[in-house]
C-alpha atoms as an extended CHARMM CRD file, in Angstrom:
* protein
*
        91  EXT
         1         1  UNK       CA             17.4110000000      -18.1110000000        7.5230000000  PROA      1               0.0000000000
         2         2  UNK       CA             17.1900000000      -16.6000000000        3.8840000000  PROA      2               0.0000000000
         3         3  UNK       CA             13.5430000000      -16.8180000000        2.1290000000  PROA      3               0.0000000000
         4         4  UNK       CA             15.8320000000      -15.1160000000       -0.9910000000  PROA      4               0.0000000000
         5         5  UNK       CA             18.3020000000      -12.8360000000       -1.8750000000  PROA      5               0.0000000000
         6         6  UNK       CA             16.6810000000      -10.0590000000       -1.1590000000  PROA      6               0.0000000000
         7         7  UNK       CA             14.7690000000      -10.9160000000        2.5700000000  PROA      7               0.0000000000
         8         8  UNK       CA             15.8340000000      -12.4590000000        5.4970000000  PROA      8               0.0000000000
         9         9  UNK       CA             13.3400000000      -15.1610000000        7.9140000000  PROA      9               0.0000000000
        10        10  UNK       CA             14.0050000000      -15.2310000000       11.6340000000  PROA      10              0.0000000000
        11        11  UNK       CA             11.9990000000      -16.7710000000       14.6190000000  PROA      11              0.0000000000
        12        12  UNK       CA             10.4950000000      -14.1520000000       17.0620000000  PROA      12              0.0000000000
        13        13  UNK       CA             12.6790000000      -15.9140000000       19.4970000000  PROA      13              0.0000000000
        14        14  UNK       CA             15.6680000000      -14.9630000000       17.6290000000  PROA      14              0.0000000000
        15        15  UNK       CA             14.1970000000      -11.3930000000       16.8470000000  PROA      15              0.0000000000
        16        16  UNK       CA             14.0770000000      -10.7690000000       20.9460000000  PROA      16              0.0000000000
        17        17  UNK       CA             17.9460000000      -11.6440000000       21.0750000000  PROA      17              0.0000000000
        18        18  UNK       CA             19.1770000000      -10.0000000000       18.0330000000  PROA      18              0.0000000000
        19        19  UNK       CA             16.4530000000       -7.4160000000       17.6440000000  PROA      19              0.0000000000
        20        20  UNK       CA             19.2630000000       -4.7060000000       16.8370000000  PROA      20              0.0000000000
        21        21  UNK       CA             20.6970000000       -6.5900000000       14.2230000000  PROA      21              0.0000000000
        22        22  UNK       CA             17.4000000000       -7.2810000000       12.2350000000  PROA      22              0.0000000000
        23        23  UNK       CA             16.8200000000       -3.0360000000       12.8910000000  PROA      23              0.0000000000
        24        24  UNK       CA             19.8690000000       -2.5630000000       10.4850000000  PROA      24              0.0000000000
        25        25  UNK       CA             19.2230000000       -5.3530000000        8.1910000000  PROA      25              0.0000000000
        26        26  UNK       CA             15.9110000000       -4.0860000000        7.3340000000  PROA      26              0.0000000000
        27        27  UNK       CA             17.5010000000       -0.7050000000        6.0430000000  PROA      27              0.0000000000
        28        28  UNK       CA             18.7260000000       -3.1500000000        3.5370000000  PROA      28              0.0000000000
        29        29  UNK       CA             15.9360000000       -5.6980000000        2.8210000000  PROA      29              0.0000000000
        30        30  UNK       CA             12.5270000000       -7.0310000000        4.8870000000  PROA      30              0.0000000000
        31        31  UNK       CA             12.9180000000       -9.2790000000        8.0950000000  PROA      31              0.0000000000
        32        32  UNK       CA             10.3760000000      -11.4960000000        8.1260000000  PROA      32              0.0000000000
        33        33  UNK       CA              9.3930000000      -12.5270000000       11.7260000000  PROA      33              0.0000000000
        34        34  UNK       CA              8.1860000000      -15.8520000000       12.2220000000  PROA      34              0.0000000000
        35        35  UNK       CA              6.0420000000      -17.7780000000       15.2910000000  PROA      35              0.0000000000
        36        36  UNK       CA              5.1870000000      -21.2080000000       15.4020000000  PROA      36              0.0000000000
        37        37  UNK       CA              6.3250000000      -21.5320000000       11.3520000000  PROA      37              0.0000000000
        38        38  UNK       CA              4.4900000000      -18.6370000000       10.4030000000  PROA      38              0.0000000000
        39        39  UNK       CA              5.3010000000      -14.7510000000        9.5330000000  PROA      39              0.0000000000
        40        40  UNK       CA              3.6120000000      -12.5880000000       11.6400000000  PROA      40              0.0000000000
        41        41  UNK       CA              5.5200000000       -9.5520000000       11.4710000000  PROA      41              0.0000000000
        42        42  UNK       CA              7.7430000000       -7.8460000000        8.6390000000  PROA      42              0.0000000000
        43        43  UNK       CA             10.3710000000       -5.1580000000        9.6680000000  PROA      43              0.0000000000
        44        44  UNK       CA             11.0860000000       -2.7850000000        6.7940000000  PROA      44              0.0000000000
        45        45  UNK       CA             12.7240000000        0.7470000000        6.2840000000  PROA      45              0.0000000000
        46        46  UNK       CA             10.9120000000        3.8330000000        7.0800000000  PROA      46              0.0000000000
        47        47  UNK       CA             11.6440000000        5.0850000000        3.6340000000  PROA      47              0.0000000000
        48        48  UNK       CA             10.2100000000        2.0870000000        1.7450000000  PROA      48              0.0000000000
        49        49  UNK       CA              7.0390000000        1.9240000000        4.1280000000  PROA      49              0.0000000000
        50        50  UNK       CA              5.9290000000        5.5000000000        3.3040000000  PROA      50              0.0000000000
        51        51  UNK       CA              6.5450000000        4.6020000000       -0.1180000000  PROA      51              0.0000000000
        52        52  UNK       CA              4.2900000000        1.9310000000       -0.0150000000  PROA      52              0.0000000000
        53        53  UNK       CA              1.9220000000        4.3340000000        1.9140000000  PROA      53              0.0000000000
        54        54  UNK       CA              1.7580000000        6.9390000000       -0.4110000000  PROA      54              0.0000000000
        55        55  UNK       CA              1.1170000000        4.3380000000       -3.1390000000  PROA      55              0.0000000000
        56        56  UNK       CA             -1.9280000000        2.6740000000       -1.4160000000  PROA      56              0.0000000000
        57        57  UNK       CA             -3.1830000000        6.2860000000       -0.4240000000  PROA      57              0.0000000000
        58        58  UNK       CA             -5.9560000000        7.9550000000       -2.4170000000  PROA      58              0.0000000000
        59        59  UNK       CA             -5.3020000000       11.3840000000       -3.0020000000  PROA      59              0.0000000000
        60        60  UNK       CA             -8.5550000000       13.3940000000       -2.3670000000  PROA      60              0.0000000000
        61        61  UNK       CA             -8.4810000000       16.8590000000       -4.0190000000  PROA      61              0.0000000000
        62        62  UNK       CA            -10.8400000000       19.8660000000       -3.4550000000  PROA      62              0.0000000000
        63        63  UNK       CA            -11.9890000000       21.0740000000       -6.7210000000  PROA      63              0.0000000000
        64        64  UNK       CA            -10.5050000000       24.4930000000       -6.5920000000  PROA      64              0.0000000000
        65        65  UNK       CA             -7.1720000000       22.2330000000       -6.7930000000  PROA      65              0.0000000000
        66        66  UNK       CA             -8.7410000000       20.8130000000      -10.3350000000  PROA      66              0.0000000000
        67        67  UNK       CA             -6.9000000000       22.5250000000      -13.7320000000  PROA      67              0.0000000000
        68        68  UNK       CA             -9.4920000000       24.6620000000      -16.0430000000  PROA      68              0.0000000000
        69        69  UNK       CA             -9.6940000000       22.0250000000      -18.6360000000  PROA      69              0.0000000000
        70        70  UNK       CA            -11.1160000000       19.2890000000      -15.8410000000  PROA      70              0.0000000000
        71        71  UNK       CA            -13.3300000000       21.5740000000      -14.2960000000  PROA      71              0.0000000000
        72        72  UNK       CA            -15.2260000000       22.2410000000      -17.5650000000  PROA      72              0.0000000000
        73        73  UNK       CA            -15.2850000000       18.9510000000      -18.6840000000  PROA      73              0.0000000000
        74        74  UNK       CA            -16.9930000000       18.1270000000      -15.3070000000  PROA      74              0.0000000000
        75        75  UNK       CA            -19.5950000000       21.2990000000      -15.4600000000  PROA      75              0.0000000000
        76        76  UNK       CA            -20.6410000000       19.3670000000      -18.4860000000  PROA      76              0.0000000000
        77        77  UNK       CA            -22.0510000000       16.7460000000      -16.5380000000  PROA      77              0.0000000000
        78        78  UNK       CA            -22.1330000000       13.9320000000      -18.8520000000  PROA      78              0.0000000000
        79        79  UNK       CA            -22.8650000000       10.8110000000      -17.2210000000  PROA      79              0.0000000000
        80        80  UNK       CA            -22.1260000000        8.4070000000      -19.9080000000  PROA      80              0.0000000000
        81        81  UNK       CA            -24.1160000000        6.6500000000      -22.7870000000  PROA      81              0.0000000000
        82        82  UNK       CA            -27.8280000000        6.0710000000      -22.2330000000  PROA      82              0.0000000000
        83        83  UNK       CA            -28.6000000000        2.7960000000      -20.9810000000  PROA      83              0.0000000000
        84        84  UNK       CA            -32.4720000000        1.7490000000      -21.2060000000  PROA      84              0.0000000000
        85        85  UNK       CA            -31.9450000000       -1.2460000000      -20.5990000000  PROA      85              0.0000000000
        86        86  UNK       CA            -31.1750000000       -0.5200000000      -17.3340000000  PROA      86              0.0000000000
        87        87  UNK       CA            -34.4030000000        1.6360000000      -16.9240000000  PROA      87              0.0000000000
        88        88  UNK       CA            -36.2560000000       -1.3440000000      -14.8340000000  PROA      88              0.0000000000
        89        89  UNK       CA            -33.5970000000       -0.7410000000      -11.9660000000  PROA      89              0.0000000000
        90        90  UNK       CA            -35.0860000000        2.7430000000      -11.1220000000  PROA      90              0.0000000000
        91        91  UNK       CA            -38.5310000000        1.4190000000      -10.6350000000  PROA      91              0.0000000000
């Protein structure tokens, strides 16, 4: 069953019995797996999964990895605008 042009809805029942089919579809588009009218499972490429991956993934740097020009804006230390109004917080 298509959801649209580019994904494709099957049962889990149907999954089990064609599960080799839906493996080479999903270099194509997502499968969407369904059970009892809902999708449970979506089978996608490897490719497009660790794109998705490396999009959701922070990137944590050391600071010797940081360019010159960040490094001394950071030695400045500049924390922003004062804000007294906020002064009864740190009470």
């Amino acid at each position: 069953m298509s959801v649209e042009n580019t994904t494709t809805e099957v049962t889990s029942t149907e999954y089990r019995a064609h599960s080799g089919q839906y493996i080479e579809e999903s270099a194509k588009r997502p499968v969407y797996i369904t059970k009892h009218g809902r999708t449970m499972r979506v089978l996608i490429d490897i490719e497009e999964y660790e794109r998705l991956k490396a999009i959701d993934a922070p990137r944590v740097v050391h600071p010797s990895e940081l360019d010159d020009e960040l490094k001394a804006e950071l030695e400045k230390g500049y924390q922003g605008s004062d804000t007294p109004e906020l002064n009864h917080l740190m009470d």
